[in-house]
C-alpha positions in Angstrom: 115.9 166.6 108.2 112.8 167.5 105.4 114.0 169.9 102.9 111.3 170.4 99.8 110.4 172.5 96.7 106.7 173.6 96.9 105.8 175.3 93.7 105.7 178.8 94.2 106.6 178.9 97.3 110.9 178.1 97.0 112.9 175.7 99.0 111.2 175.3 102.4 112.8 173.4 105.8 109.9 171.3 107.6 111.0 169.7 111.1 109.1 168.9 114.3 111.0 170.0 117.7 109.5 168.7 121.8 106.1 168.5 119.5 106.3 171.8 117.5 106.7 172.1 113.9 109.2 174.0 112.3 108.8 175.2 109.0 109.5 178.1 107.1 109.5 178.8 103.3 110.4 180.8 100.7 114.4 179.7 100.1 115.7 180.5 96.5 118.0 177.4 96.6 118.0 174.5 98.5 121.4 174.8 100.7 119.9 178.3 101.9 117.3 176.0 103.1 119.5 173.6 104.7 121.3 176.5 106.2 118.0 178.1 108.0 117.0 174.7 108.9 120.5 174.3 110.8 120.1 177.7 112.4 117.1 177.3 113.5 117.5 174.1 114.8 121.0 175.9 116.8 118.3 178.4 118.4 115.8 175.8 119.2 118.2 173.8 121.0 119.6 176.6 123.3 118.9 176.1 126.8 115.5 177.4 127.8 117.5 180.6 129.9 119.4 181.1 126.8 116.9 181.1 124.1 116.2 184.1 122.3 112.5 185.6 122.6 112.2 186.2 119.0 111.2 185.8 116.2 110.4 186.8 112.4 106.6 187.9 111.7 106.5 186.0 108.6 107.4 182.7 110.8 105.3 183.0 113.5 102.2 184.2 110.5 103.4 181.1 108.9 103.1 178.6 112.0 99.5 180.3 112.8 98.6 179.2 109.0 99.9 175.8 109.5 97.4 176.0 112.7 94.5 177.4 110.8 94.9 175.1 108.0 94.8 171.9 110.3 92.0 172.6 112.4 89.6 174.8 110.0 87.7 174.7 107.2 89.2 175.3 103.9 87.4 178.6 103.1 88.2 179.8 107.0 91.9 178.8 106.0 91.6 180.7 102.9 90.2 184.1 104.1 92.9 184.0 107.1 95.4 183.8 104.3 94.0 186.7 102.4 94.1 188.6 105.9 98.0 187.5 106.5 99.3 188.4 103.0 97.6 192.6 103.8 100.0 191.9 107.5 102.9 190.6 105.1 102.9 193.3 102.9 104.2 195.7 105.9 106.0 193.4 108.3 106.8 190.6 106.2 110.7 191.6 106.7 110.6 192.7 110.7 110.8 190.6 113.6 108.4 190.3 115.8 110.0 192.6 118.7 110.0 195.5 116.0 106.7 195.4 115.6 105.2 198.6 118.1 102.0 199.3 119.5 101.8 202.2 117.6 102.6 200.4 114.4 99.6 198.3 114.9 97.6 201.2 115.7 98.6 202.9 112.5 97.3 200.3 110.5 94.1 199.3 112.0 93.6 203.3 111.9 94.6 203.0 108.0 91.7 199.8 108.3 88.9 201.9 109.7 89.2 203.8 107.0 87.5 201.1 105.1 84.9 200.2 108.2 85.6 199.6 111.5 84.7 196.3 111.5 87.2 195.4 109.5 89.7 197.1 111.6 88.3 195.1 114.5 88.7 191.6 112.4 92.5 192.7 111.8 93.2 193.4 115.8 91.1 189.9 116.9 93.4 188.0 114.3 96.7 189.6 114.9 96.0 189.2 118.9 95.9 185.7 118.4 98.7 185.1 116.4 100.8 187.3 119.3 99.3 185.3 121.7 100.7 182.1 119.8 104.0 183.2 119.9 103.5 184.3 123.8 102.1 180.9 124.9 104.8 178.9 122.9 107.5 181.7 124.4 108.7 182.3 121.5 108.4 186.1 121.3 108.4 188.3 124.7 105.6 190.9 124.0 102.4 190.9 122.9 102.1 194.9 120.5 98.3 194.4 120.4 97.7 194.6 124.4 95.8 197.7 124.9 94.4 198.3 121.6 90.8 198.7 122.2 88.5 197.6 119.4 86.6 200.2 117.6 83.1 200.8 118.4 80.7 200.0 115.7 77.3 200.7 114.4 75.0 197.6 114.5 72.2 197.4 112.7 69.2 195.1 112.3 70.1 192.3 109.2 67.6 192.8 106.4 65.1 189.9 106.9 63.6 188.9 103.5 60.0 188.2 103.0 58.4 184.2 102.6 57.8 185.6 99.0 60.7 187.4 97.7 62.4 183.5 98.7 60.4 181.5 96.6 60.4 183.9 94.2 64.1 183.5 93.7 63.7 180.1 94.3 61.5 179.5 91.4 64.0 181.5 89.0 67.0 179.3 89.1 68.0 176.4 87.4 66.8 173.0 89.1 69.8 171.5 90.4 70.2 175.3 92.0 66.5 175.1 92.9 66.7 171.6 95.0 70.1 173.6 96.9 67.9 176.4 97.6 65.1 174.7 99.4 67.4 172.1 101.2 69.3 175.5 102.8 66.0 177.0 103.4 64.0 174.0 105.1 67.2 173.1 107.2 68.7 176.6 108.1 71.9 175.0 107.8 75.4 176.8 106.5 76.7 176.8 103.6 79.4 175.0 104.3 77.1 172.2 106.0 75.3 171.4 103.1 78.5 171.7 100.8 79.9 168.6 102.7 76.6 167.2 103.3 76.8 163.2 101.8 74.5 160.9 101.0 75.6 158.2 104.6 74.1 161.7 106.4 70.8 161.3 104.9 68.5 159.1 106.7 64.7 158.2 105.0 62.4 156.9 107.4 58.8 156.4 106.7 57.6 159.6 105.0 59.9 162.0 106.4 63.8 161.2 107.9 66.4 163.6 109.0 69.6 164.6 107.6 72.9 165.0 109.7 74.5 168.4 109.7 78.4 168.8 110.5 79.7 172.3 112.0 83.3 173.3 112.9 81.8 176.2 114.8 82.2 174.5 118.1 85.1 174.6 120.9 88.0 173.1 119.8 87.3 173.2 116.1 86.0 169.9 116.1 83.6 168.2 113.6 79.8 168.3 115.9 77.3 166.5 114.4 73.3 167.9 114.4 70.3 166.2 113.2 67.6 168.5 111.2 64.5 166.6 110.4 63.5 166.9 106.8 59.8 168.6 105.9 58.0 167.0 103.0 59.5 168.8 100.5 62.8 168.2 101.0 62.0 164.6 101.8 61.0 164.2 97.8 63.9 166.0 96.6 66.2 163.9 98.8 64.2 161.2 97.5 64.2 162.1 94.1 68.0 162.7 94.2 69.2 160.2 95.6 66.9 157.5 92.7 69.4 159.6 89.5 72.5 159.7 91.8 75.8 159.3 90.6 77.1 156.2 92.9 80.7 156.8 92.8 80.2 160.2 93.8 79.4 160.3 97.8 77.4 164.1 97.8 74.6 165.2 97.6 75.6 168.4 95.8 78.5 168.2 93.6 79.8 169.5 89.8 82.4 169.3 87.6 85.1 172.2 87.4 88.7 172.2 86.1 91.4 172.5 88.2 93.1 175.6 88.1 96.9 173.8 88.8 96.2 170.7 86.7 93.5 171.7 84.1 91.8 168.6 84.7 88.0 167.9 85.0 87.3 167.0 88.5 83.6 166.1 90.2 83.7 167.6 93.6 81.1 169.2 96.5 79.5 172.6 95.4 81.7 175.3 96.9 80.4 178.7 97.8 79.0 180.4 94.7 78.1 183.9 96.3 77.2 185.6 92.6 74.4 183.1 92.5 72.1 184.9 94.8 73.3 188.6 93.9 71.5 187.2 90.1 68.5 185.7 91.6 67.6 188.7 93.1 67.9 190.9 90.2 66.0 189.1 88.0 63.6 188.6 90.4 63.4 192.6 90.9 64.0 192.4 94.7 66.0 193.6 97.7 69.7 191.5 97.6 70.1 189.1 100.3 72.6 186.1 100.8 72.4 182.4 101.6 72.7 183.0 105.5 69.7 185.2 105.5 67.5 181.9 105.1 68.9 181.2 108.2 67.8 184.1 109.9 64.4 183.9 108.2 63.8 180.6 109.4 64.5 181.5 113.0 62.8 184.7 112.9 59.4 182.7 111.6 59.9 180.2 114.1 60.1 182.7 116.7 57.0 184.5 115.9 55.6 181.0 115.9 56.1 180.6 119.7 58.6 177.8 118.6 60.8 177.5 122.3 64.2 179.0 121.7 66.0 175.8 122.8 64.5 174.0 119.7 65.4 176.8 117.3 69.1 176.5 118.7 69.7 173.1 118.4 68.3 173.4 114.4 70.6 175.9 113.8 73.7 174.3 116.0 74.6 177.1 118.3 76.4 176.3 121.3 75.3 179.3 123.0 71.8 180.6 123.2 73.2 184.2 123.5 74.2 182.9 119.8 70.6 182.2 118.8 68.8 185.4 120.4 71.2 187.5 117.3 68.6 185.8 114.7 65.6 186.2 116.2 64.4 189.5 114.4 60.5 189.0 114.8 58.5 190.9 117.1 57.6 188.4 120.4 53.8 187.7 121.3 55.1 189.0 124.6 56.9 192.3 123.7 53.2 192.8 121.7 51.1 192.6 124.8 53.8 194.8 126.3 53.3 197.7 124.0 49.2 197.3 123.8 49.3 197.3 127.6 51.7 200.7 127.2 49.0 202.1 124.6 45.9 201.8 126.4 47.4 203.1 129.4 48.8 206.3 127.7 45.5 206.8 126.2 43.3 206.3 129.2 46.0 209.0 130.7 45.1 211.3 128.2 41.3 210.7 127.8 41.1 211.1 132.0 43.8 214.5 131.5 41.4 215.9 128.8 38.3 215.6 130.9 39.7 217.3 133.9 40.6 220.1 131.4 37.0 220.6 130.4 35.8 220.8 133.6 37.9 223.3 134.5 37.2 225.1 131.8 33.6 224.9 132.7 33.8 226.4 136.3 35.1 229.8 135.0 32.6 232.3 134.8 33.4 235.2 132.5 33.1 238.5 134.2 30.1 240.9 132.9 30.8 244.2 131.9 29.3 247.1 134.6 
């Protein structure tokens, strides 16, 4: 039996049943805890015709987190938190088979309100974590079957020019500056390159590679990628790594103090989003974020014949479908295709216009008697 304090969060009960953790939180005192815990274990160890299909929303939300939290990153974990705590709000209190279809409705109606894709991220989410409780039988119905997502209008992602980039480039601060070009001459994610170390840097004679590590793969899993460098990020890796801090394993990292402790602690850069929202004012351009680097570099790639079978395996897709989403330039192909279109309109209407003349020249006006 495991019964803890977690600050802020109140007595909680933590035990593992057949493989399954237990856990729930939020007790005032620590003998309510002991009390759930013994309740719940009563439930758990009902025979399998016996047991209840049931369960609290706010459990089953709490044992998807627990899921989350061990499989994905920590800013996935942290906006699927943000997400549970608007689901909390409203059915924090209500048990699972109390939650209706058209209570789910109702508030992905109240979403769409702000944009239907966020209305659609609420209904993916919540499917899921009905699913969980489905697969692991603890609740009998799933209130999201049915719902049909909202339709949405797509449009094309703003593409920012080669020199509205360096522009903002060449306005930040250096440490910011050597970040910038290592995104942009990789295409990799944010989150690559924040947990990007010096062991995945690799200098061989005059260029190298770096290794690239994405949890956007099946199963969650860590996938390694390797990007070969281009000489300019070869010299700021090499430059780098000559005034590195050795007890310090990244190869971006600063100092911040810790919200819970106060202390000064070195860690990896985390995502800074007001960073490029300030660049691109002071450079007097259109806003764009980090992950449009990503799309520029495929999109110049693409125009530059480059096959799309390299281009996916730089950016670590594991679907092509994936890759075909960034490629925003107009093909060599679909150019021919429209020139081909042109000149054969035109020839139509050059060949239509001389059959009207000619027609026009067989008419003889009639003379007056």
């Amino acid at each position: 039996m495991s019964i803890y304090f977690t600050k802020g969060k109140g007595w909680r009960y933590d035990f593992t049943h057949q493989g399954t953790r237990q856990t729930k939180a939020g007790f005032k005192t620590k003998a309510k805890a002991r009390r759930a815990e013994a309740q719940r274990k009563e439930v758990m160890n009902q025979p399998p015709s016996q047991t209840p299909t049931d369960m609290g929303f706010l459990e089953l939300v709490n044992t998807k987190l627990d899921i989350v939290k061990a499989y994905n990153s920590d800013q996935y974990y942290k906006a699927y938190l943000y997400m549970a705590r608007r689901w909390i709000d409203r059915w924090g209190k209500l048990m699972c088979s109390s939650i209706k279809t058209e209570i789910i409705e109702k508030f992905l109606f109240d979403r769409r309100k702000k944009s239907a894709f966020a209305a659609n991220k609420d209904l993916r989410h919540l499917r899921t974590i009905f699913r969980l409780g489905q697969n692991r039988k603890l609740i009998a119905s799933n209130p999201t079957d049915g719902i049909k997502f909202f339709p949405l209008s797509k449009k094309l992602k703003y593409i920012p020019p080669l020199e509205d980039i360096e522009r903002i480039i060449s306005l930040a601060k250096p440490d910011t500056q050597d970040y910038l070009w290592t995104l942009r001459d990789t295409m990799a994610r944010v989150g690559e390159l924040n947990r990007l170390t010096w062991d995945d840097v690799v200098f061989e004679k005059e260029k190298g590679y770096v290794v690239l590590y994405t949890r956007k793969k099946r199963g969650s899993n860590l996938t390694p990628r390797k990007v070969q460098m281009t000489s300019r990020l070869y010299a700021i890796m090499r430059r780098r790594y000559a005034v590195r801090d050795e007890n310090q394993p990244w190869v971006f990292c600063n100092s911040y103090k810790d919200p819970k402790t106060g202390q000064k602690v070195v860690g990896p850069f985390r995502y800074r989003k007001t960073i490029m929202k300030t660049l691109c004012k002071e450079a007097g351009v259109k806003a764009f974020s980090y992950h449009c680097l990503r799309h520029a570099g495929a999109s110049l790639m693409d125009s530059l014949n480059v096959p799309i079978g390299s281009i996916q395996k730089i950016l670590g897709h594991e679907h092509r479908t994936t890759t075909e989403i960034y490629l925003h330039s107009i093909s060599e192909a679909e150019h021919e295709a429209i020139d081909l279109f042109e000149r054969a309109t035109q020839k139509s209407h050059t060949k239509s216009h001389t059959s009207e003349e000619r027609k026009t020249a067989l008419i003889i006006p009639l003379q007056k008697s």
